[in-house]
N, C-alpha and C positions, 0 to 999 in steps of 0.2 A: 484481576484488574481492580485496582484501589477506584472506591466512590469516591466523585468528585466531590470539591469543597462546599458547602454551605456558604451565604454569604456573612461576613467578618460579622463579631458583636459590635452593637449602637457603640460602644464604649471607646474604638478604634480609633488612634489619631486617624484624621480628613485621609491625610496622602497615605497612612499602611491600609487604609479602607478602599480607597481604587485601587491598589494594587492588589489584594485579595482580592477584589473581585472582579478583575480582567482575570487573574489567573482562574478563578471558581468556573468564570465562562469559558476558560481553554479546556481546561480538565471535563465539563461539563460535555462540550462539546465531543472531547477525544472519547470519552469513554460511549457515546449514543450512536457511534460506527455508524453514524445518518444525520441528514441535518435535521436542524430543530427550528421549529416556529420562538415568536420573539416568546409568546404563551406559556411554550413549554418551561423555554429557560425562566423564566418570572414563578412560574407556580415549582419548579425545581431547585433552585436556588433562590428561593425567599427575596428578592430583590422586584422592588416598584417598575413595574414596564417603564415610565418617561424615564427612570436613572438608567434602566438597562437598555435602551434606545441609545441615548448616549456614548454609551461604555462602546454597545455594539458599533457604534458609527469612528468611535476614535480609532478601534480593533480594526475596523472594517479600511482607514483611510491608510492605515502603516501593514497592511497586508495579512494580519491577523486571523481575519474574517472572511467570507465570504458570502452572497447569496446565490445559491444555486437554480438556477433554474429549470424547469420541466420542459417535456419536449415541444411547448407552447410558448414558450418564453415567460413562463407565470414563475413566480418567487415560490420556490418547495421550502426555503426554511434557511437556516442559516450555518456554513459550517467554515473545517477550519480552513485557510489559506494560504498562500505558497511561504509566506513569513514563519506561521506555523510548524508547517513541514520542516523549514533549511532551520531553525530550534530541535526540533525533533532528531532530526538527522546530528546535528553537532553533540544532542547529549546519548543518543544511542554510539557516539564515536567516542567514549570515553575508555579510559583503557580494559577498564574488566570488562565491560563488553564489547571486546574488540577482540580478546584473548581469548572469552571465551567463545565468541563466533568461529573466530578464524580456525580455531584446533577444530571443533566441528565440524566444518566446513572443509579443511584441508584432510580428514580422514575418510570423507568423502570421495573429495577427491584423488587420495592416494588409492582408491580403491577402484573407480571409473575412471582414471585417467585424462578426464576433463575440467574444464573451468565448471565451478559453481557459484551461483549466486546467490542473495536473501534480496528480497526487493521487496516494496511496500507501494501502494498507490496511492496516489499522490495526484490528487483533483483527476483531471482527464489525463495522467502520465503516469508512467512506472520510476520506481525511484529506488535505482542501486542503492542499500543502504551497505551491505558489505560483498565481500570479494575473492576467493582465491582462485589463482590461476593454474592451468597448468604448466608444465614444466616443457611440452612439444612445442615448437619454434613457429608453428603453423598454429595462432589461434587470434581470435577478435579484441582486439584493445578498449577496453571498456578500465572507468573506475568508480568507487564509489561516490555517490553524488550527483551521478548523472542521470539524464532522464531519456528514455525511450517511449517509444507509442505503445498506446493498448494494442490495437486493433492488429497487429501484425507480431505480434511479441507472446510467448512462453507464456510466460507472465502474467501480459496484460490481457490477455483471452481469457487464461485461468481467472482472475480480479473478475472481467465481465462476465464469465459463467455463471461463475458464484453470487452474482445480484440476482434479486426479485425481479420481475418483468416490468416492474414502473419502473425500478432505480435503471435495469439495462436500457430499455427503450427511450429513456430520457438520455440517457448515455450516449446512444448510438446518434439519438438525432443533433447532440452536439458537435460528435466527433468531426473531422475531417477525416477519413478512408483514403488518405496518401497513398495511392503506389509505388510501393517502395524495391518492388520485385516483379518480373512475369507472375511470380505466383502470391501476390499478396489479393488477397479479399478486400473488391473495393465494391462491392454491393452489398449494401445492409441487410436485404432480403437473403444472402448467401451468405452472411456472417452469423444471421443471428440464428441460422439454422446450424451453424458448425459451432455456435458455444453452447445449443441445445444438449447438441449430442455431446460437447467436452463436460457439460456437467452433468450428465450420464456418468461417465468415465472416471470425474473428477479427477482431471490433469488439465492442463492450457500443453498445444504443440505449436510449433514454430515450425512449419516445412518450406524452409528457403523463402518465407514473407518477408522476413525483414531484411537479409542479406545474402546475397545470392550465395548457393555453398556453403551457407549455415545451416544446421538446425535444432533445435530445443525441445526441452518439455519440461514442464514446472509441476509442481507440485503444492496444496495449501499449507500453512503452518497455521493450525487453529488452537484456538482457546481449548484445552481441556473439557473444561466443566459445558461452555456455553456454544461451543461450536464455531464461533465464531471468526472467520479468518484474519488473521492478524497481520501474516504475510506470505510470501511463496519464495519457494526455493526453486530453484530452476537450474540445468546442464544446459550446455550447448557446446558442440560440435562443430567441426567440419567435414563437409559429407567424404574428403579424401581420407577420413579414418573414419568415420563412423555411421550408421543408416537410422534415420527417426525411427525404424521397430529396434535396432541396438539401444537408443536409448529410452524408448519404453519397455523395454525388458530392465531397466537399471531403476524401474520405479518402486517398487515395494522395498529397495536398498534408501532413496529418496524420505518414502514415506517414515521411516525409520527415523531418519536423520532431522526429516520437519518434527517430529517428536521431543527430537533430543534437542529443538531449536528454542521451540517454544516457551520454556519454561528462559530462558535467557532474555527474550522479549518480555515475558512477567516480571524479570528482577531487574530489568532496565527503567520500566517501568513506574514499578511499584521503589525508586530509590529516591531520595530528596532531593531539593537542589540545591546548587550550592557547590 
């Protein structure tokens, strides 16, 4: 993961000086996997709090930005927002990373027989970022770009295991807990007990929550060096072919494969723009 930018030299024409420094606060932002106080970004980025108040609030009105808040309704800090994200997603769609997700991705699946996905979170949602399906006439139409819920999803269980207990509980008390199935978890007190135990495990399952006659299991794709989850990979099924222990028996094949994922999320990354 490339350090984010410094803010521009005094020397900058006016207009290439905000634009280095909305992007120094994007990068800033992406790279602190948590929100930041206005504090942090000022003593991080070298920029006067009253200029970066500014910057933050232009970011903040075109959807750039966001202020997140705790499960009190108190301001935790500032991160990135849905603007951010549908950037993020169009330059993660560029073709080398697209080719080489999908070979990935589809060797996987030649191997499981089922759809795969990569998906990233995305404020309170999960975010297909890519896709291969299978080839059986019987599967879930989904495509990249779309969004599903945490609380009932693969995925989005695995994202919320994976928090601290202030980022989860600030979480949960946002969410809405949709019933989306007889079997989705719509009490917090019984959610937050089956992400305990999924980060035990370290996988997110999906047992028929989100869609009746589905079900899932995800897996993390982390940061080598720092641990840090970048995103998750996730199967799902339909229970006419397959049982949620068939596809946790296909996780150490999974785990593998978030392996050979991650480093493709560093070179998406780590690539200029342009």
């Amino acid at each position: 993961m490339r350090e984010p930018a410094s803010a521009p030299p005094d020397g900058a024409p006016a207009d290439d000086a905000r634009v280095l420094r909305a992007l120094a606060v994007l990068e800033a932002l992406a790279s602190a996997g948590q929100p930041s106080t206005l504090s942090q970004l000022a003593a991080r980025l070298h920029i006067p709090k009253a200029t970066l108040l500014r910057l933050i609030e232009s970011l903040e009105t075109r959807g750039y930005v966001i202020h997140m808040p705790d499960s009190r309704g108190h301001d935790r800090g500032i991160a990135l927002g849905p603007r951010a994200a549908q950037l993020a997603l169009a330059t993660l769609s560029n073709n080398a990373f697209t080719r080489g997700c999908r070979t990935v991705l589809r060797t996987l699946v030649d191997v499981l027989g089922e759809t795969c996905n990569l998906t990233a979170l995305d404020g309170d949602t999960v975010l297909y970022v890519e896709r291969v399906e299978t080839t059986e006439p019987l599967r879930l139409e989904m495509r990249p770009g779309m969004r599903v819920p945490l609380h009932c999803t693969a995925s989005g269980k695995l994202f919320l295991s994976q928090m601290n207990a202030l980022e989860r509980n600030a979480m949960l008390a946002r969410l809405t807990l949709k019933k989306m199935t007889y079997r989705t978890l719509t009490d917090a007190q019984l959610l937050a007990a089956e992400l305990d135990r999924l980060a035990a495990r370290g996988v997110g399952i999906d047992n028929e929550e989100f869609v009746r006659g589905m079900v899932a299991v995800a897996v993390p794709v982390k940061d080598a060096t720092s641990g840090r989850v970048l995103a998750a990979l996730a199967v799902h099924a339909p229970t006419a072919r397959a049982t949620l222990n068939d596809l946790l028996d296909a996780v150490p094949k999974m785990r593998d494969t978030a392996a050979r994922l991650a480093p493709l999320l560093h070179a998406a990354d780590a690539a200029p723009p342009g």
